[in-house]
N, C-alpha and C positions, 0 to 999 in steps of 0.2 A: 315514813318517808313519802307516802302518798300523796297524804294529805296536810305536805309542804309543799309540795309541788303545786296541787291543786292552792292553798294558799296564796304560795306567790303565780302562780297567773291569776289567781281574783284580783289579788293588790297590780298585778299588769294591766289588767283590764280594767282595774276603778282607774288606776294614772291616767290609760289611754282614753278613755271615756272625758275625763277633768281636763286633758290635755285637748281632746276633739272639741269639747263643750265652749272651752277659752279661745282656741282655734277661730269657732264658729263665732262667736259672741265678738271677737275682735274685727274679722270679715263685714259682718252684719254691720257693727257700727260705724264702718268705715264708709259703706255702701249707703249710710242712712246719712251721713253725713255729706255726702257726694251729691243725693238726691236730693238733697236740701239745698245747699248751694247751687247746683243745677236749677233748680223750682225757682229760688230767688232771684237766678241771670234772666232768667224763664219772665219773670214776671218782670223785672225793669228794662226787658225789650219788647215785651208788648206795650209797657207805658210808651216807650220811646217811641213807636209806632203809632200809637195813637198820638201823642203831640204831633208827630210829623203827619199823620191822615188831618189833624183840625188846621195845622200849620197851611199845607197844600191847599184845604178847602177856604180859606183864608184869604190864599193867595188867585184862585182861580175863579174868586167873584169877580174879580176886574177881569173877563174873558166872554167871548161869545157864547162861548158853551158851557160855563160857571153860573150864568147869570139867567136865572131862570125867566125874570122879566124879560129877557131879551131876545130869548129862543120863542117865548111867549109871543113877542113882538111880532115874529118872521112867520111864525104860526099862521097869525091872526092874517097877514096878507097874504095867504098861500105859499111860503117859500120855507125849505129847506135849510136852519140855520148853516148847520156844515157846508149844503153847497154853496151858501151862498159866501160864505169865509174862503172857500176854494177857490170861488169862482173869481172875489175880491181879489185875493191875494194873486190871483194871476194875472189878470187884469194889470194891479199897479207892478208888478215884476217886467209886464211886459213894456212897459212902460220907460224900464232901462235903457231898452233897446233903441226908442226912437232916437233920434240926430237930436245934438244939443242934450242931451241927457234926459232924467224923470223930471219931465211937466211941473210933477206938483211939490218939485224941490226947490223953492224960490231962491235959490242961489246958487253963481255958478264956480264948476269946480275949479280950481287953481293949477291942481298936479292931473289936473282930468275931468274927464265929467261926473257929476253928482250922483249916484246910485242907489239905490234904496237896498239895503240888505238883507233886514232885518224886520217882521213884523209882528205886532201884538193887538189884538182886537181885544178892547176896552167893552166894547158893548154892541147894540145894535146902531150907534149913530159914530163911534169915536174909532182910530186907530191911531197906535202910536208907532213909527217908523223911526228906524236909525238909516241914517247914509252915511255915504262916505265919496272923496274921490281917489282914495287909496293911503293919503295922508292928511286930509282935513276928515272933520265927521260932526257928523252933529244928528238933533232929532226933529221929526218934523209931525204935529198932529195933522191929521184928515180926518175929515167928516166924509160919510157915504151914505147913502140913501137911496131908495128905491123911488121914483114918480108914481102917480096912478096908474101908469102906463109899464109898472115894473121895469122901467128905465133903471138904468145904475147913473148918480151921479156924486163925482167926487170934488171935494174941494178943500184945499189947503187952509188951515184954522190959525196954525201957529207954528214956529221953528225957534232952532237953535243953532249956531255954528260953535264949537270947543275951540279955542285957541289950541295951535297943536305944539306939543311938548320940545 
């Protein structure tokens, strides 16, 4: 009788062993298969971030500070490209202000006056501007430049008015 007993807990313990082992074996694959899929989202989101890093660097060559000839440019006379993008950009914002609206908006507003909104620095010589007078809108290039005298001088190159909807 003993060595029944002893028998069946061997036979208990080889089940629970084959039972642990398929247990385990079932976990594991599960887990390897989770890591896998995971590793594969893993790696088509770093694709996608690098399309989007070459995409952006793509897009920020037409920019003051993308465009290393141009920072090169501001260098070359002494000047700060970022100050001098700050400095621009306040400059023509202020520019809203005066009476009659912005200067370098050659036309005038209908529902108001002409305002510059919105701007984008092209490079060391260009900027592209959106106005509006709340309900017309259009875009306007500038040219800026510095004198030998580090003067700032701006000047109106080309526009647009949109027919409004």
């Amino acid at each position: 009788m003993r060595k029944s007993i002893f028998m069946y807990l061997f036979f208990f313990a080889v089940l629970f062993i084959i039972f642990q082992y398929m247990n385990e074996k079932t976990i594991f694959e599960s887990q390897e298969r989770q890591i896998t899929s995971l590793t594969e989202k893993a790696v088509k989101a770093a694709d996608s971030v690098e399309t989007l890093n070459n995409r952006v660097l793509d897009l920020n060559y037409f920019t003051l500070q993308g465009n290393e000839n141009a920072v090169s440019y501001f260098e070359g006379i002494g000047l700060d490209a970022q100050k001098v993008e700050a400095m621009v950009s306040d400059i023509i914002y202020d520019k809203n202000v005066e009476a009659g609206g912005n200067s370098l908006i050659p036309m005038e507003g209908i529902n108001g006056v002409m305002r510059i909104n919105k701007l984008k620095f092209l490079n060391h010589k260009w900027i592209l501007a959106d106005f509006s007078d709340g309900t017309h809108w259009g875009e306007v290039v500038i040219e800026y430049f510095f004198d030998e005298k580090n003067e700032l001088h701006l000047k109106t190159l080309s526009s647009t008015l949109y027919p409004s909807k």
